[in-house]
N, C-alpha and C positions, 0 to 999 in steps of 0.2 A: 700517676703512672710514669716510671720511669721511659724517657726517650729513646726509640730504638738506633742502635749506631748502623747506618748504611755500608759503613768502611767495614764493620764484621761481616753481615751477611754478603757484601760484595768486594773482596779484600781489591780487588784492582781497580776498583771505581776511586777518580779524583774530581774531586769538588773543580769547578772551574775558577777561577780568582774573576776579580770585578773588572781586570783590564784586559780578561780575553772574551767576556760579555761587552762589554764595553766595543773594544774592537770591531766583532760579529754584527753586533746591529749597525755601526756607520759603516759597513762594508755592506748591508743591504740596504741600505738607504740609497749607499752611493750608484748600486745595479739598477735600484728602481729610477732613479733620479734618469739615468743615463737611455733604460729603455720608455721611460714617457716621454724624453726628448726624440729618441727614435720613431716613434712611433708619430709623432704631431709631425716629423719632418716630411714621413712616410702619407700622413693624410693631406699635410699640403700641393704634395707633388701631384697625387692624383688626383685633387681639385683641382688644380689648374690645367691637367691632362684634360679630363673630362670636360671641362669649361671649353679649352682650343679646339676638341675634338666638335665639340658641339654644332658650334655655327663660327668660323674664323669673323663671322662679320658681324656677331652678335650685339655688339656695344654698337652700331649704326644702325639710324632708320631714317629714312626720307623725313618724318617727323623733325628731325632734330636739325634740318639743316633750315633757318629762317627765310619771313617771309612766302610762307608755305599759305598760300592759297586756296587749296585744293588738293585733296587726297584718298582714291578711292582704290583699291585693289580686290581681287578675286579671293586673297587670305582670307579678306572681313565680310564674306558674304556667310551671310547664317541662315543656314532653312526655316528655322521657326521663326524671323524674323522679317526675314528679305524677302522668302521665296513664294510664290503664289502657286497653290496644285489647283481649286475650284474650278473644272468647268458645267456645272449645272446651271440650267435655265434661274434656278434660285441668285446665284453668281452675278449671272449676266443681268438681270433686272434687280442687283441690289438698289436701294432708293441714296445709298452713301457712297459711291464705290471709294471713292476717296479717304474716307473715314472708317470701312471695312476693317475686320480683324484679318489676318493672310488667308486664314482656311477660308473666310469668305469674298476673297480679291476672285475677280473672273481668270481665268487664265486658256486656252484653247492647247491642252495639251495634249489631245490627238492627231491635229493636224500638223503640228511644226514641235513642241515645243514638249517631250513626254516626259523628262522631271521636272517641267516647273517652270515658271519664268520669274523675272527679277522685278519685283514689285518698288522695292527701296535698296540702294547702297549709300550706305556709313561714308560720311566724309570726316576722314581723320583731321582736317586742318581745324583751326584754334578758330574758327571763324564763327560769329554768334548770328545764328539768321533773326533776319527783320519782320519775316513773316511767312506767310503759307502755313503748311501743313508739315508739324513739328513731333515725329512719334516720341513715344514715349522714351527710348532708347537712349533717344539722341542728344546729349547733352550737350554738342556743339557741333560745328559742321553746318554747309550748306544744306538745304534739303533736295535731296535728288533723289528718283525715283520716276515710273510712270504707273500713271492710276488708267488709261486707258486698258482698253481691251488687249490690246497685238501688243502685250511685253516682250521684252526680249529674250531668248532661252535661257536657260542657267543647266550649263553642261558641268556635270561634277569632274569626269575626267577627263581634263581637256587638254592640259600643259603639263606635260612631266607628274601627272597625279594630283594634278590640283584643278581647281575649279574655272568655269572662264564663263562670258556672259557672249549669247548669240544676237545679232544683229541683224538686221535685214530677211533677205528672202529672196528666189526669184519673181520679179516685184510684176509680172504678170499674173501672178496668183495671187499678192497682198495687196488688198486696198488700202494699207495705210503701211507706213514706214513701222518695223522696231527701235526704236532709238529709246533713250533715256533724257529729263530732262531737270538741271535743276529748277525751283521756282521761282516765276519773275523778281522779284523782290530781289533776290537773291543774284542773280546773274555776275558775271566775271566781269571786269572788266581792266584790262592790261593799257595803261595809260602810259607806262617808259617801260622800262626792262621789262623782260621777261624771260624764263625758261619752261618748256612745256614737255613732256616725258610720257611717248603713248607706246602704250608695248600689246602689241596688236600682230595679228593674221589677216589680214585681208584675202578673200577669197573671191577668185576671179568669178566676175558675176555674166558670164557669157551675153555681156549688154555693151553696146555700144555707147550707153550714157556716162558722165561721170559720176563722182560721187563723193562723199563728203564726210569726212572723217569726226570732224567736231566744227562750233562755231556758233554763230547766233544770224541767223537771216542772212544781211549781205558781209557777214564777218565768219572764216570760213580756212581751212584746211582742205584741200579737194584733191583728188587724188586723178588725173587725167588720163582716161583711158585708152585714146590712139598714141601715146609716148610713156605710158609707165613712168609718170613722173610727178610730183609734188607740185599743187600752185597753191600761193596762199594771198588772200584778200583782205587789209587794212580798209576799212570805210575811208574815201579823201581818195584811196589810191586803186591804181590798175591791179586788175587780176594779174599778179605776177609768179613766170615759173621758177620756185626754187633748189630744185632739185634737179642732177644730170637726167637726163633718159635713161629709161629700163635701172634705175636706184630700186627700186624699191620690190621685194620679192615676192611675189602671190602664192598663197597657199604654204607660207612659212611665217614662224614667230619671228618679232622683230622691235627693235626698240628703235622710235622715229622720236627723233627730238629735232627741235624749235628753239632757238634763241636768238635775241635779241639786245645789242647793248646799248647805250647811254646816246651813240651816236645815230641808233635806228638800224646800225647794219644790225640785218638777220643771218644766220648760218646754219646749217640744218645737216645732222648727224644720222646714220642709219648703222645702228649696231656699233658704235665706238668708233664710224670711220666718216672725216668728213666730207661729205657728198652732197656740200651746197655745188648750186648750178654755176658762180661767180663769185667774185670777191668785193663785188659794188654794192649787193641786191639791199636799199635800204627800205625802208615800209616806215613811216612817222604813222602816229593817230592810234587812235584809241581800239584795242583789239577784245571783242566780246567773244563770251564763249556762254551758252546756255545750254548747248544739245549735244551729246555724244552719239556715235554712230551714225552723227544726224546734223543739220544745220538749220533745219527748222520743222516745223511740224508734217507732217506726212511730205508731200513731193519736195518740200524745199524750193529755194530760188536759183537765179543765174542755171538754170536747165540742168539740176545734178539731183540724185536722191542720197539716201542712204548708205551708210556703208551697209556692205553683207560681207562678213566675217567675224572674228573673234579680238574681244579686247581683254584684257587680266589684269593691268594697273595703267592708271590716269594721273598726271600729277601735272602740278602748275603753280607756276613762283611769281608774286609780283617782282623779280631780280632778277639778272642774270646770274646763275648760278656759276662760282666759281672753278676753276679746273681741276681743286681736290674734292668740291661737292658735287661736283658732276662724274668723278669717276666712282665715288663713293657709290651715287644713286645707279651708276649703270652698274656698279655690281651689286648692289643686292637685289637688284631685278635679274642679274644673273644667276646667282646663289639662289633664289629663292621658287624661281620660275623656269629657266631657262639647262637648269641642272651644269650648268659652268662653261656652256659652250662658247661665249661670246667671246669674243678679241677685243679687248677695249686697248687696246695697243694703238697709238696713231702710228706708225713705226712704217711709214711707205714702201720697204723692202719685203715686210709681210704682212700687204694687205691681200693676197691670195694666197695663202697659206693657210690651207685646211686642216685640223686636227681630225681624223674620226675613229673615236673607240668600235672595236669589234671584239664584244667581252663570249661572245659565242667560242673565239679561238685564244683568246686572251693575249690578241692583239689591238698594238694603236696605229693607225696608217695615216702620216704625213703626205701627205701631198703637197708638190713642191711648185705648182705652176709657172715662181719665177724663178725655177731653179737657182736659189740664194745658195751661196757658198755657206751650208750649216756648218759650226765647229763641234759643237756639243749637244746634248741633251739632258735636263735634271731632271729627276721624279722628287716631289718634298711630299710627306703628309700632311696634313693641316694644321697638326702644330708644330712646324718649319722643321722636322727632321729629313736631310736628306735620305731616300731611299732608295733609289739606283740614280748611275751616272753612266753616261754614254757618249763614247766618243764617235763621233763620225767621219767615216774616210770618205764614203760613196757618198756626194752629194749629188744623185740624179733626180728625176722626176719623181720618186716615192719614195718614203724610207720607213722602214715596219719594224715596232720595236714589242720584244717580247715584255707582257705583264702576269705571265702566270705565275711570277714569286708574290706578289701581289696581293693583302688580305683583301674582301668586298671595305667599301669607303671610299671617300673620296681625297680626290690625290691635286697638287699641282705640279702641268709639265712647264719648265722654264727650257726655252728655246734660245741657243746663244750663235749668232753667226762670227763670220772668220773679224768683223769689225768690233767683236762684244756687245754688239746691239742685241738687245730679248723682245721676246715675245711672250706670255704667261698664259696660260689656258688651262682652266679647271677642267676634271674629267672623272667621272663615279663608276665605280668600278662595282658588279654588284654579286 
């Protein structure tokens, strides 16, 4: 059969030649080539948006800074694992209670304690116990926990939406202390440096007595009720006060650190500012720690009980922890607990200088108590974009800055005075 010719029935149609096919396709080669580049640049950028956006402090963890000891926070408490609800007389005369599964741990969650109490917490440090009672979970870590009766609460919203573990009681009504304890075997013990990191609420327990933050027997953190002040006891040495008068806040969160260096001085931090009581205070000898909330089993010694309030994370270094490990750890206990309020600034010009968001009017009210000569103000988002700047004339006792352009997130304000000294405080806008 003869071939039919396309040129007759479509006299204006032209064949294309091989060097304008030719052409055609490495001109879509070259568009594709150009929008897959585009487009991976495009998925990069907002990987690493999403990434900064996340947690600015993601790649840190107390974990990662050595010689970690000790590591418990209110993150790692798990209900099905930690938490005790049982209180049935079945409960109370289990013949194991120690060896109980959690629905059959005792717990009195009618009178004090109504989601639960803290049967076991997860100790993150690397540390392999020698003995006791080892669950199944636990693949490394101290073992702490209390198998007695009177656990401690387990408050799910306690700090900024997170969970926190309750202590004590008015101790007229409990015959036995709440505290937590790790097992003998296992005990602390701080033979040279150290640093110790407690992010607690103490609530004033309308008792004349003192009482006793963490420790082991006559080894001890104690909290001095007629001065609101910090004493802490090394075996070998005197009960000595380390902390000014009225340091320490009642009925507010608070990160109370402990440290000690090479030479025995101790120095002691409340919220990133330091508020040791002197610059002598040394303590040599060996410093135990077994009991939190607590310093030994129900009344304790040296005439103190329990603490009553609230703790969220516990940490302890056989080192003294260095000045970038130490502001490292005091911010992710801010970032992760504290929703960014803390000043970790040592910066003496503003150690009274209040930030406080009022997102009801979508303002932030500075308070100036030492009337510092501000120069400026910066807003950043979390992955370092600036997003507003403010100059300041009025440098009086308040200064109130609009954030209603402001999406919800979290933001940081950088505070500059007339010398360029800052001040940084995270603030979530919601």
């Amino acid at each position: 059969m003869k071939k039919p010719n396309i040129q007759n029935k479509f006299p204006h149609y032209q064949s294309p030649n091989n060097d304008e096919v030719s052409g055609n396709i490495k001109s879509l080669k070259k568009t594709k080539t150009v929008l897959e580049f585009i487009l991976w640049i495009i998925l990069i950028v907002w990987i690493y948006i999403f990434a900064g956006a996340a947690n600015i402090f993601a790649q840190f963890n107390p974990k990662d800074v050595n010689n970690l000891s000790f590591f418990v926070e209110s993150l790692e408490l798990d209900t099905s694992q930690h938490i005790a609800h049982c209180e049935t007389n079945f409960c109370l005369d289990h013949p194991n209670t120690e060896g109980a599964i959690i629905t059959e741990q005792y717990c009195d969650v009618t009178s004090s304690c109504s989601e639960g109490c803290v049967r076991r917490w997860l100790d993150q440090s690397d540390y392999v116990p020698s003995g006791g009672f080892n669950p199944p979970e636990y693949t490394s870590g101290r073992n702490f926990g209390q198998d007695d009766s009177e656990k401690p609460c387990y408050i799910s919203n306690c700090i900024n939406g997170n969970p926190c573990i309750r202590g004590g009681g008015p101790y007229n009504s409990f015959t036995q202390d709440k505290y937590l304890e790790i097992q003998i075997p296992d005990f602390i013990y701080l033979t040279g440096e150290f640093s110790i990191f407690l992010l607690a609420k103490p609530i004033d327990q309308q008792v004349t007595g003192d009482w006793s933050y963490f420790g082991q027997s006559n080894s001890f953190l104690r909290h001095n009720v007629s001065s609101n002040n910090l004493q802490l006891r090394v075996p070998g040495n005197l009960v000595r006060t380390i902390s000014a008068d009225n340091s320490v806040n009642l009925d507010q969160w608070q990160i109370i650190e402990i440290h000690r260096n090479s030479s025995d001085l101790v120095t002691l931090f409340i919220d990133g500012i330091d508020s040791t009581r002197n610059s002598n205070i040394t303590l040599p000898g060996t410093f135990q720690i077994g009991y939190l909330l607590s310093n030994f089993k129900t009344t304790g010694q040296f005439n103190q009980t329990g603490m009553y309030g609230d703790v969220a994370a516990f940490l302890v270094y056989d080192k003294k922890t260095t000045e970038t490990e130490t502001d490292n750890i005091r911010n992710y206990l801010d970032i992760n607990y504290l929703s960014g309020t803390l000043n970790t600034s040592t910066n003496s010009l503003f150690e009274k200088l209040e930030v406080v968001p009022n997102v009801s009017n979508n303002q932030i009210r500075i308070i100036n108590s030492n009337n510092n000569d501000i120069n400026k103000i910066l807003i950043y988002d979390q992955i370092g974009r600036l997003i507003q700047k403010i100059k300041v004339t009025d440098t009086g006792l308040e200064t109130v800055i609009d954030v209603s352009n402001l999406k919800s997130g979290s933001y940081h304000l950088i505070i500059i005075d007339q010398n360029l000294e800052q001040i940084k405080r995270r603030f979530i806008k919601h």
